[in-house]
C-alpha positions as CSV (number, residue, x, y, z in Angstrom):
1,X,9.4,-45.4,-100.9
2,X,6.7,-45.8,-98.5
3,X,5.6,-42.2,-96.8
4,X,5.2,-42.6,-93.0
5,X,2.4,-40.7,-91.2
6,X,1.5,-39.7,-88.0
7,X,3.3,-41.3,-84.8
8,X,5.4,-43.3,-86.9
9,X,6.6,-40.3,-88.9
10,X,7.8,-38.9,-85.3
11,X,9.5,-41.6,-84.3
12,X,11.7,-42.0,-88.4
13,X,12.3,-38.8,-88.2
14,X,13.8,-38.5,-84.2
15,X,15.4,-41.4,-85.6
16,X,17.2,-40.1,-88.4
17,X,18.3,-36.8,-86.3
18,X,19.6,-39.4,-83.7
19,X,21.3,-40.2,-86.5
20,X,22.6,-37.0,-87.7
21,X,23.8,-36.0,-84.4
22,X,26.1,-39.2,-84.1
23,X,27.8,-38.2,-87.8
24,X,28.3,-34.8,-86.8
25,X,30.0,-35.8,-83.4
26,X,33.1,-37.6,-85.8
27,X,33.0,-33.7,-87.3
28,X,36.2,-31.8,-85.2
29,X,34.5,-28.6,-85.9
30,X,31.8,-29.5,-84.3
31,X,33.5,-31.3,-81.2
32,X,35.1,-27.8,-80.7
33,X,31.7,-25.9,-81.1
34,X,30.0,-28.6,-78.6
35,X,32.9,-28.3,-75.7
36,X,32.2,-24.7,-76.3
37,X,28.8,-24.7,-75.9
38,X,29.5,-26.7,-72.9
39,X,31.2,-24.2,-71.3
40,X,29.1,-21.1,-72.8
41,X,26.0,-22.2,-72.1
42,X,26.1,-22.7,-67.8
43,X,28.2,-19.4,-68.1
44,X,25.2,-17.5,-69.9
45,X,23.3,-18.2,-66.4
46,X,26.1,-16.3,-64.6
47,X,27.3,-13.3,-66.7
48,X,23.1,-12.9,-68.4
49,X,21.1,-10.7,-65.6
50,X,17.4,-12.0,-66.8
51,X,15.5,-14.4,-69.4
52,X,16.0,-12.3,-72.4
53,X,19.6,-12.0,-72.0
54,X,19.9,-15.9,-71.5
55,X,18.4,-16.7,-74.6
56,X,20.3,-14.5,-76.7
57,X,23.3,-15.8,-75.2
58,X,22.4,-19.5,-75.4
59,X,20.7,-18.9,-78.6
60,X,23.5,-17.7,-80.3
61,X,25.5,-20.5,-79.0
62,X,23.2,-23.0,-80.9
63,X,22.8,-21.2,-83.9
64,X,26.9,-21.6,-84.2
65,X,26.1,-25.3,-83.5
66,X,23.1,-24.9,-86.0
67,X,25.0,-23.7,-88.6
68,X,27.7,-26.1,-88.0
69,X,25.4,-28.6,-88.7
70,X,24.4,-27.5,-92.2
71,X,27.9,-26.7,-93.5
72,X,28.2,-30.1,-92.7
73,X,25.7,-31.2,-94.5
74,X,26.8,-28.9,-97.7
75,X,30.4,-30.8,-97.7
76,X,28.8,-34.0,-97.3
77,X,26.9,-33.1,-100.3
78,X,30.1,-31.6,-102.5
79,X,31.9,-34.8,-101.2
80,X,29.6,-37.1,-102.9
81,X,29.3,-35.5,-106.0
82,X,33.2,-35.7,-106.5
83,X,36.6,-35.2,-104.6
84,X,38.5,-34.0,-107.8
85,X,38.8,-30.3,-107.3
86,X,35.7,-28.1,-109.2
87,X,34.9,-24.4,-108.7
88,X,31.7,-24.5,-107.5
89,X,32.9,-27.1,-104.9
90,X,35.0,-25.1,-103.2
91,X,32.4,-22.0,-103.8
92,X,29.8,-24.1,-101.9
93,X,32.4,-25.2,-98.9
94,X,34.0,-21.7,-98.6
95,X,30.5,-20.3,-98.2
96,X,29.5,-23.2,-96.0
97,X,32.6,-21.8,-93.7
98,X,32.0,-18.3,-94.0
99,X,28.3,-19.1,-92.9
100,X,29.4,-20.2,-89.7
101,X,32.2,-17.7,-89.4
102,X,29.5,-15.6,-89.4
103,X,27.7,-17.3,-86.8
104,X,30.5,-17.2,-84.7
105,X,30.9,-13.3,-85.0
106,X,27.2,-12.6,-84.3
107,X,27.6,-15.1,-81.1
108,X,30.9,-13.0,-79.8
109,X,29.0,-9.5,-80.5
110,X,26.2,-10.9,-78.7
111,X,28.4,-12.1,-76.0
112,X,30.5,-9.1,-75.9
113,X,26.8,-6.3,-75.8
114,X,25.3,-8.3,-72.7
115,X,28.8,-8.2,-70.3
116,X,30.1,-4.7,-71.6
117,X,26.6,-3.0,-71.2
């Protein structure tokens, strides 16, 4: 396999995210955590008083999409190994979801610190 350096490197690898982003738009999860961020993101610019508040808001909204991403990546991954049921399978995809559970929690307490105080 032949190692790309340089310019070329930039361009396979924007290529391959390209890429990435079109596989995880079949995703429903992360249809749902896109429209969100859709609506979450402009609204950050109304309820967020100054920069710092904006990018926590924002910034939690794309970790969620963030972590999306690689719980994606860790099912992919289970997938292709097998689809016949195996304990660590479903270890690795219940972690996967409790990752971005999590992210999802840490977004709302963000959200919910900035408009309360």
């Amino acid at each position: 396999m032949q190692k790309h350096k340089g310019f070329t490197h930039i361009i396979k690898a924007t290529g391959y995210s390209i890429k990435g982003y079109r596989q995880a738009i079949t995703e429903t999860a992360f249809q749902h955590e896109l429209m969100m961020a859709a609506v979450l993101i402009p609204l950050a610019f109304f309820l967020g008083d100054n920069g710092v508040e904006w990018t926590l808001m924002i910034g939690s909204v794309l970790i969620v999409l963030l972590v999306e991403l690689l719980n994606s990546a860790i099912e992919a991954v289970v997938d292709r190994v097998g689809t016949e049921y195996h304990e660590l399978s479903g270890r690795a995809k219940d972690l996967g979801s409790a990752a971005v559970t999590t992210a999802l929690l840490i977004m709302t307490l963000i959200w919910l610190l900035l408009i309360v105080f």
